[in-house]
MITOR-895019 format. One record per residue: residue in one letter; x, y, z of N, C-alpha, C in turn. Coordinates in pm, whole numbers, plus 50000, padded with zeros to 5 digits. Each point is the difference from the previous one (the first is absolute). Example, Ala and Ser with C-alpha at 12.3 -4.5 7.8 and 13.67 -1.06 7.14 Angstrom:
<nodes>
a513194943150780499115011950000500905012050000 s499655010549928500825011950006499235010950073 
</nodes>
This chain:
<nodes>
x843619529241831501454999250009500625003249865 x499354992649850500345009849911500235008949981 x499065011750051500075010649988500535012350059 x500524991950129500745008750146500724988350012 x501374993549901500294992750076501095003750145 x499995010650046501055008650119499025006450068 x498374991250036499245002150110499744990150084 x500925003850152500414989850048498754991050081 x498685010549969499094996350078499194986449909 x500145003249873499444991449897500784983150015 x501395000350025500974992649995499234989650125 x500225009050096499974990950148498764994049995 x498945009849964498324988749948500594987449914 x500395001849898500184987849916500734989050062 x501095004150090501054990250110498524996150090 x499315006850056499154991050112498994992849923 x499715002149870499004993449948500604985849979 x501224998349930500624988649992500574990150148 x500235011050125500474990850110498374997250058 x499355004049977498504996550087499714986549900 x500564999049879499434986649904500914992050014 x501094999050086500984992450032501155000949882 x500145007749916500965002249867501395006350105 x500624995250065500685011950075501045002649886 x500754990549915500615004649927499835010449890 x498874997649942498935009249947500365015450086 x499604999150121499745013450073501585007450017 x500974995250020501255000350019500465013049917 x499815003149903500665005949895499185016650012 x498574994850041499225012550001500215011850144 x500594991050100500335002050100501725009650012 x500344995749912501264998950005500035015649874 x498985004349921500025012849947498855007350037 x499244995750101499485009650086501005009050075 x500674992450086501595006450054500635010049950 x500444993249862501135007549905498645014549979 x498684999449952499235009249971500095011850140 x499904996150105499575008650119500934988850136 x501555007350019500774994450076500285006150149 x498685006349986499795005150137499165000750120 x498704989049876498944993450068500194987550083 x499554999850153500004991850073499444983849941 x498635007149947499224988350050500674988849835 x500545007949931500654988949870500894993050049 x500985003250051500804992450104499454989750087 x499145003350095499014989250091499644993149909 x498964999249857499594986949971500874997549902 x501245003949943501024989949918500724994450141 x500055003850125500504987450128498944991749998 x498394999349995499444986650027499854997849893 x500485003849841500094989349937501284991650047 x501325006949992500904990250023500194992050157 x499495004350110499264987350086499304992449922 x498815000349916499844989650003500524989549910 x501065006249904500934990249955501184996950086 x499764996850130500774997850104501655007549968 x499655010749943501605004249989499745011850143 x500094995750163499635008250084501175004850036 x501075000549974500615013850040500325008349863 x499335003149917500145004749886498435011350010 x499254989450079498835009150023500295011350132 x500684993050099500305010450098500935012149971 x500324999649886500925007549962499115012749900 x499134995649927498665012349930498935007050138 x500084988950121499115006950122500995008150022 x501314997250042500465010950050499825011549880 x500464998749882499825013049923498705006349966 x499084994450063498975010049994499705002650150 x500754998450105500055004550112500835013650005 x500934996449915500745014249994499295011949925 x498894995549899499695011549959498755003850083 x498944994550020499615004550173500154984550090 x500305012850139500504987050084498715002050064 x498625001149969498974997950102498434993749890 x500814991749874499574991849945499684990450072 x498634995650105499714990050030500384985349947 x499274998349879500064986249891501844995449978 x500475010750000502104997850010500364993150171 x498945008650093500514994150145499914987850041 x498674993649914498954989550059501364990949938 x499965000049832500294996049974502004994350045 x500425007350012501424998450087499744992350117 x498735004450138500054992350082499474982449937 x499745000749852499554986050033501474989949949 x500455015249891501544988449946500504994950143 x500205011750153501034992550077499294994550094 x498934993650036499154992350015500214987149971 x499934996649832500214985949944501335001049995 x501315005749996501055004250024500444990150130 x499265006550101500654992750125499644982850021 x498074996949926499564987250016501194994849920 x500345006349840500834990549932501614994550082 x500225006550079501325000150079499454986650134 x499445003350025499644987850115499454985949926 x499615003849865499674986149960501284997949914 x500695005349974501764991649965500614995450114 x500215008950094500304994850154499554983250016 x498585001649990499264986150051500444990249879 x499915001149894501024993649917500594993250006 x501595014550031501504992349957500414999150160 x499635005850082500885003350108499294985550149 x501254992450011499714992850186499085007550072 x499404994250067499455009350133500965001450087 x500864992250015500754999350132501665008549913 x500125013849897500695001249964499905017050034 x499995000850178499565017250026500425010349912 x501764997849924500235012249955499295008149918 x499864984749887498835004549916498834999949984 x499294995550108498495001150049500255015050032 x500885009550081500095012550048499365009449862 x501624999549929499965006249868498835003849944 x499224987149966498774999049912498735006150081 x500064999050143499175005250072500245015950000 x501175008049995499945012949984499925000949916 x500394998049839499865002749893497885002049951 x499624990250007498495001050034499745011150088 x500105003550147499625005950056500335015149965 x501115003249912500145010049981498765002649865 x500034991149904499015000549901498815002150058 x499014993950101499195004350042499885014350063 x501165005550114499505011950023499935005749896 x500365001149903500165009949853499125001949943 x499474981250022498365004349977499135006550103 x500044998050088498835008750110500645015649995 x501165003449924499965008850031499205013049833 x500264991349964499365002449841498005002450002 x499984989950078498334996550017499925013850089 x500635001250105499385010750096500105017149925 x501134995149907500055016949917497945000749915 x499984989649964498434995949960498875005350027 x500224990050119499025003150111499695020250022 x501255002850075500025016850041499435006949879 x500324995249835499795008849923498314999649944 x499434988550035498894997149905499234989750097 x499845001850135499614989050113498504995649938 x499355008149926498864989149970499335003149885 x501024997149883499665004149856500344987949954 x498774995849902499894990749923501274996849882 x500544990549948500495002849819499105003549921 x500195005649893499275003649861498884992149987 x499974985350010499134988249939498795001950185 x500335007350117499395003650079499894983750101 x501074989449940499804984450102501095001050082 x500635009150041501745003750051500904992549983 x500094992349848501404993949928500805011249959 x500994995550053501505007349913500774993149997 x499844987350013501154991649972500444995849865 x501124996349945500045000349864498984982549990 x499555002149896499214988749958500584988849923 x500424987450055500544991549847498714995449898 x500724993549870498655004949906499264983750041 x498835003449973499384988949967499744992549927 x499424983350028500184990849850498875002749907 x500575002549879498865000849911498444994950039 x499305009149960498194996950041499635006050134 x501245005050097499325005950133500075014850009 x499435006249970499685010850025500755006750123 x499164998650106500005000250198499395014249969 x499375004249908499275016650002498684998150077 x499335005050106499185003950094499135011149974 x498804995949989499355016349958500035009650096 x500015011749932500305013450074498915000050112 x500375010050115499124999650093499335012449972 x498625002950017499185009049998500025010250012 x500045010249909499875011649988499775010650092 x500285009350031499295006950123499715012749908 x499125007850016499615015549985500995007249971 x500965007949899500655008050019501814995449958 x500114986550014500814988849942500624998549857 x500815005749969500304996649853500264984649946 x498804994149908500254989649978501384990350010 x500104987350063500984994350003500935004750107 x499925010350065500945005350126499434995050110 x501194996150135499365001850113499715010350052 x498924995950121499335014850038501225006750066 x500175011849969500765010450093499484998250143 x501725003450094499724999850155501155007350011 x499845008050125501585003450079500524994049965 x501865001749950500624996050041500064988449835 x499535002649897499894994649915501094998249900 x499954987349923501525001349920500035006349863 x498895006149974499965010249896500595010149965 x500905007250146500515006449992501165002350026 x500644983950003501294995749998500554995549919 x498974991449921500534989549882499515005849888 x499265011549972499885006249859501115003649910 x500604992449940500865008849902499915012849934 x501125007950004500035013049903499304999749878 x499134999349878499425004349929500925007549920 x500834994649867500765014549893498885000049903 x498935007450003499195004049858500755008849905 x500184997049875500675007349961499155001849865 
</nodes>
């Protein structure tokens, strides 16, 4: 990063090295000139949103999914991730409901019940863009997480050793299949 500090690819390594060690504040900044470096890459956008999910700032994160939806809209990891903001979106709406609201108070039992229900289709409808684009492709790490991760307490790891190699496999990748997200979620490459 010394030496390229306006390589946005260098930037975003150093942001995941710090959010995988739980530093999110740490990671924040690296994230945030990965962007400014390359403001046209999807996937910098996607993980400066699960950093800021997981500093529960979630509509701040739905707001970087959408912008790397706009720069491709067939970014799997942007879809998943949207269907899960309106997902917990709709649970968080039914558990204020159960809360603040009477049972025996229909208007606003109604309300809260469409308001949720609309959050959920949004999500199924997010998941099914998913599904159609990548029906049985692994994530990167090859365990099919894409959810943003909150960090963990100091001393836990949760790292899993890699699964076994196959013939032909570039270390650390999952195996290629139809229909794979390699060729959705690769970012552009500026060698310069």
């Amino acid at each position: 990063i010394d030496i390229y500090p306006l390589y946005g690819e260098a930037n975003q390594k150093m942001a995941q090295i710090f959010q995988q060690s739980g530093m999110l504040a740490e990671a924040e900044p690296y994230f945030r000139k990965a962007i400014e470096c390359d403001s046209l890459n999807p996937v910098y956008y996607n993980n400066y949103g699960n950093l800021l999910y997981n500093k529960n700032k979630y509509v701040e994160a739905k707001a970087y999914y959408a912008q790397a939806l706009k720069y491709d809209s067939n970014y799997v990891h942007a879809i998943i991730n949207m269907a899960i903001f309106y997902k917990n979106s709709g649970e968080q709406i039914i558990n204020k409901y159960q809360v603040s609201v009477k049972s025996d108070d229909s208007n606003s039992r109604l309300k809260y019940q469409d308001a949720a229900t609309a959050d959920f289709k949004t999500a199924l409808y997010y998941l099914q863009r998913a599904i159609k684009l990548a029906p049985d492709a692994p994530d990167k790490n090859g365990r099919g997480e894409t959810a943003p991760r909150r960090a963990r307490p100091e001393g836990e790891s949760g790292r899993q050793p890699p699964p076994a190699q196959k013939q032909g496999q570039a270390r650390g990748q999952p195996p290629r299949t139809k229909g794979s997200l390699d060729k959705i979620v690769t970012p552009p490459r500026d060698i310069r």
